[in-house]
C-alpha angles and dihedrals in degrees: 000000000000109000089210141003119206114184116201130174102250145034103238088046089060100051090053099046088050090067099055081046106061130205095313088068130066117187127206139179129233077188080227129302120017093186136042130168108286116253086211103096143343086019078287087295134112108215104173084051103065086281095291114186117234100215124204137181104238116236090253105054095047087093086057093046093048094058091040092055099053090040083055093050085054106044131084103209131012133198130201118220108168116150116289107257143069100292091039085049083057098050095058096050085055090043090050095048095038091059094042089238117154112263090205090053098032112119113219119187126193128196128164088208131043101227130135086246086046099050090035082054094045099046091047082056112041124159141192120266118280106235086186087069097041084054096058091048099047078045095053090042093051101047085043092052093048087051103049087034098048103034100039098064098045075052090059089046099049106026112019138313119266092030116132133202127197131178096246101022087056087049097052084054094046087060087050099045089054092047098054110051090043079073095048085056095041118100119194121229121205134214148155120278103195111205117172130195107227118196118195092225128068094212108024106071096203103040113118097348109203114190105210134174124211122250091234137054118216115226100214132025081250093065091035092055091046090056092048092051088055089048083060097067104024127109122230134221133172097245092191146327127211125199118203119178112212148169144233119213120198124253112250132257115296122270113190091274102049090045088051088041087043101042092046096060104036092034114020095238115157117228092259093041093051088049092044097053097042077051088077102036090056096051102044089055115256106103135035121255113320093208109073147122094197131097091195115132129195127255082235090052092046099044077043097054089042093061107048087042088059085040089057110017114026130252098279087068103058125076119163119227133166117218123230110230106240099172115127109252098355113162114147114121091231133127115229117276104280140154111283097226108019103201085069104088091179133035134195126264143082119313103282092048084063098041091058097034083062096054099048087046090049094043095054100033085057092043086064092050139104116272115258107248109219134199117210124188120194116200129193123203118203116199108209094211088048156047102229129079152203122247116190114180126182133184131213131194105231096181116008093216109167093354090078082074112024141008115191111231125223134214093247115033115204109224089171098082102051116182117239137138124273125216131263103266136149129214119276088032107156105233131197128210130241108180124351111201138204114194132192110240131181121194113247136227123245109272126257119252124261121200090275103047089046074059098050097040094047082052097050089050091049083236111138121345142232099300094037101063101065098056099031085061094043085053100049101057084030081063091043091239097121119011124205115225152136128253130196109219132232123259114244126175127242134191133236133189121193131194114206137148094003091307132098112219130190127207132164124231135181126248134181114231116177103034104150126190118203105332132160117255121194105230118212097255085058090040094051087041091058098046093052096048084043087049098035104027110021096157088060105048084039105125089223104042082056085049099042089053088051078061098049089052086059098053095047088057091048090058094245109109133039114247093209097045086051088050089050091059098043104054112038081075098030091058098038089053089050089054089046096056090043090057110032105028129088131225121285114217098150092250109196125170112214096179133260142311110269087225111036100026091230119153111257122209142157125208141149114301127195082252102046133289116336144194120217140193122200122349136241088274099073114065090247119084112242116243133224147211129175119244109253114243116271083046122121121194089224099052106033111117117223088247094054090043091050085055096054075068101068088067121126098036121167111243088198131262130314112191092339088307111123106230116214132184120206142134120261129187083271092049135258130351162161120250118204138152091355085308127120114203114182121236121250111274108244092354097066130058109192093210092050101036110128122217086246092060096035081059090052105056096037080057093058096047085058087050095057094038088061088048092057098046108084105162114014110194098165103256085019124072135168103216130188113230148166089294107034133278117336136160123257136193137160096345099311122103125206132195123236121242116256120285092012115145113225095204095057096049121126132200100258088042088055099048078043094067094034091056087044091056100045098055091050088060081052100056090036 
């Protein structure tokens, strides 16, 4: 007889719980959900029957069930301990109905930490389980399951097979499709941005350097020279300075949006990196629940951080404040994500553990200091030949505060106003002039989003919420509908005029503009996808009716509205609109004519293969059959130029012979590569352009592939080879690789030793 049962969700939660129990407890994990709605039939609804879900234990959580049944036969109480918010809450109702206990006895607890004070607390207050909640989130898993399901499929018949659709991840696509064609349209301008470097003192250069812009920006290099030529004989005066004091308050503690957003940026985590690490921090005890809307802290956390801030920093640095939760919809009863036990600046783990564990430390510990108290001068500059004028502002920390611990990073630093200290001046100062500048500067597009300011941006919007983000933009690149990558950016010139020593002179220099790390692209296939939902289900893919259904979750989970009754409403239009577009709407493949072939005069167009985007030169109408090439990567169908489609056409082109071999360059679905004695080898990433590659260097590197395919031979039997690989020497043959017992040495093998261990192995598959 077991004393007492706890369920809880995962495995390393349990073992860490079942130390603060003692003896009495035994804990146990259902390692998440143990039911979902079955695929066999109706999408696993009943729609006619007031959408009830038909509920199965998958095949590979029979074996889980099983133990947990026969734990919960033997135990005397038991206790529920799935995570606190709507998903755990239905867990534990399937938990509850799986196992046969009583709804009405059950004992649910509920704790945000897992900490001896935290689980004592929870299993001295234990509830029933909140059917609101399981609603909401029966509610959130069934409309989920009619839009993929219905939608998906219309989506196979008019676009291409294997595609998906979901009510969160289409609108994520939706965000980067936008984007991305308001910058195709964009087109930069360019104009003069004039700085000068102002010194207090007509002979000593350095004495008293003041760094000013000037008010106005000059549209053409012409403009921009003649205002420098006025700069070169006008007096200058400090026209007036003003001096603001200010202050600086902390962000608050992280919720799940702000720590993907944070650890992005300071640590170049991706969504699902940054969850899954916080995963195991939760759950081995050492910060609150990772999965939250709310910046509440407890009264246990604030008298803590307090604390620890006197302890390091002083008294003057610490000031207690309690954030007010903004975010749009938020409702779980959570605190913000914080360590666990905040005297402890460090924690145990591998590298990124830490790494995270000492941005959430530093996060809360900042948001319970003292505010950082600022100084900002302002400085005017008159010309006495001119209108415009010159505005220099710095700024000075008075008093560090909570920026001795933590500064909150942004999406787009601006590097532009840098802080620095100005000079000692009065109004009516006469200033010289070092250098005065006119630089070249182009407008820029809106920046692409990365995976936290899609985040941000999906929070801003109520659409999702905490636990929905990591997964929906996993989905989305997993399906190839947005990829995440880095460019590298074009050279353009600029121009610069510098006025210095009483002469203007102009140079040219190179920038990159363009250069992207890891942003998110939209692909075709998620470009042709979009425009079909937008054209086809425009309510689905609406940012507010996305929006609208988050609130309706809410209020499901508040009691005030029926799930079933919100369901209802949703899905009579929605169905009637998916057997419309099945029957009346034609197929989408993203058709676009680029013109004709300067020879032969053949239409060329590109569109969406089975395989992947395509160019294409004549039809099945001419006599002729059309040819093909697949688009490079980097390559849109909206944006490829005819010229660049008629090069994809070169490929494959022969180099010449080598021994009597023919040698042959192309691109294949890996890249580009060569092509020689029935062998592909690919070209070298960033170092080999398969329209320019000689003969000579085609030789080369088909020379250094053999190299490294005779450093990675060791023994060579014929059908049976010893081959070095990733993870050191193994056998291969016929396809099939097989590792070598422990402590045997490659180089000795022989050939019987080798189909020894092969026959070995394979009868152990066999019995296993």
């Amino acid at each position: 007889m077991i004393e007492n049962l706890v369920i809880v969700e995962s495995p390393a939660k349990a073992k860490t719980i079942e130390k603060f129990l003692g003896k009495d407890f035994r804990v146990i994990s259902s390692f998440g959900h143990i039911r979902d709605l079955t695929k066999k039939k109706n999408l696993g609804i009943d729609v006619e029957n007031d959408f009830a879900p038909d509920y199965e234990v998958p095949k590979e959580k029979t074996k889980v069930v099983s133990e947990l049944r026969k734990a919960a036969l033997e135990a005397k109480n038991i206790w529920i301990a799935s995570d606190e918010d709507r998903e755990g809450e239905a867990i534990a109702w399937h938990l509850a109905v799986v196992l046969k206990l009583d709804l009405s006895t059950t004992k649910r607890i509920v704790f945000h930490e897992i900490t001896k004070d935290a689980i004592s607390g929870a299993i001295d207050n234990p509830r029933s389980i909140d059917m609101n909640l399981v609603n909401s989130q029966q509610a959130r898993r069934i409309l989920d399951r009619l839009v993929g399901f219905e939608i998906s499929p219309v989506l196979w018949k008019k676009v291409q097979p294997s595609l998906s659709a979901g009510r969160v991840q289409s609108v994520a696509v939706r965000l980067l499709v936008e984007r991305e064609r308001e910058i195709f349209a964009f087109k930069p301008e360019s104009s003069f941005r004039v700085t000068s470097l102002f010194r207090t003192d007509d002979k000593i250069k350095e004495n008293g350097i003041i760094r000013a812009e000037a008010s106005k920006r000059f549209p053409d290099e012409k403009e921009a020279q003649k205002f420098l030529e006025l700069c070169s004989t006008s007096g200058y005066e400090v026209a007036g300075v003003t001096v603001k004091p200010g202050t600086r308050s902390p962000a608050p503690p992280f919720t799940t949006s702000t720590l993907q957003q944070e650890a992005y940026r300071k640590l170049g985590f991706s969504v699902a990196q940054t969850m899954a690490v916080a995963q195991k921090l939760y759950e081995s005890g050492k910060i609150t629940y990772m999965r939250t809307d709310s910046t509440n802290l407890s009264k246990l956390a604030l008298v803590k951080s307090r604390e620890v801030i006197i302890s390091e920093y002083g008294e003057k640095y610490s000031k207690t404040r309690q954030f007010k939760t903004r975010t749009k919809g938020a409702q779980e009863a959570h605190e913000a994500i914080r360590p666990a036990y905040p005297d402890n600046q460090s924690v145990s783990g591998n590298q990124n553990e830490k790494k995270l564990y000492d941005l959430i430390w530093k996060r809360t510990i900042a948001s319970q200091m003292a505010d950082a108290v600022m100084e900002k001068t302002t400085i005017s500059i008159d010309m006495n030949n001119s209108s415009v004028k010159f505005n220099a502002t710095g700024e000075v920390i008075k008093f560090d505060g909570f920026l001795k611990v933590y500064t909150e990073s942004s999406d787009q630093e601006n590097n532009d106003e840098e802080r620095y200290v100005i000079p000692p001046v009065k109004k009516g100062m006469p200033l010289y002039y070092n250098v005065v500048t006119a630089s070249q500067k182009f407008t820029s597009p809106l920046p692409r989003y990365t995976e936290a300011s899609l985040v941000k941006k999906l929070e801003e919007l109520g659409i999702g919420r905490p636990s929905t983000y990591a997964p929906t933009i996993s989905t989305i690149q997993n399906r190839g509908y947005v990829s995440r990558e880095d460019r590298p950016g074009e050279k353009r010139q600029i121009r610069i005029l510098a006025l210095d020593g009483g002469k203007v002179t102009t140079t040219s220099r190179t920038e990159i503009t363009g250069r992207e790390k890891a942003k998110l692209f939209p692909q075709d296939i998620g470009m042709i996808v979009n425009d079909f939902l937008v054209e086809n289900f425009s309510e689905i893919v609406d940012y507010n009716f996305t929006a609208e259904v988050e609130e309706q979750f809410d209020e499901i989970a508040l009691g005030n509205i029926k799930w079933t009754g919100m369901l209802k409403k949703f899905y009579v239009p929605f169905h009637k609109t998916v057997e419309n577009t099945l029957e009346k709407k034609e197929r989408k493949t993203g058709i676009r004519v680029l013109g004709k072939h300067p020879e032969t005069g053949e239409s060329v167009t590109v569109r969406m293969g089975r395989f992947g985007p395509v160019a294409q030169i004549g039809n099945s109408e001419n006599d002729n059959k059309p040819r093909f090439a697949s688009l490079s990567k980097n390559q849109l169908l909206e944006t490829i130029t005819l010229d660049e489609a008629l090069n994809l056409f070169r490929l494959p082109r022969t180099l010449g012979f080598h021994e009597g071999e023919e040698i042959i360059v192309g691109i294949g679905r890996f890249g580009p590569y060569i092509r020689y004695k029935g062998k592909f080898v690919s070209l070298k990433k960033g170092v080999d352009d398969p329209y320019t590659v000689t003969i000579e260097r085609a030789l080369e590197v088909i020379h250094e592939k053999a190299e490294d395919e005779k450093k990675k031979v060791i023994r060579d039997f014929g059908d049976i080879m010893v081959l070095n690989g990733r993870y050191g020497p193994y056998i291969s043959k016929e396809k099939q690789n097989y590792r070598l017992p422990k402590g045997t040495e490659a180089e000795k093998l022989t050939a019987d030793e080798c189909t020894r261990i092969i026959e070995k192995s394979n009868k152990t598959k066999k019995s296993s």
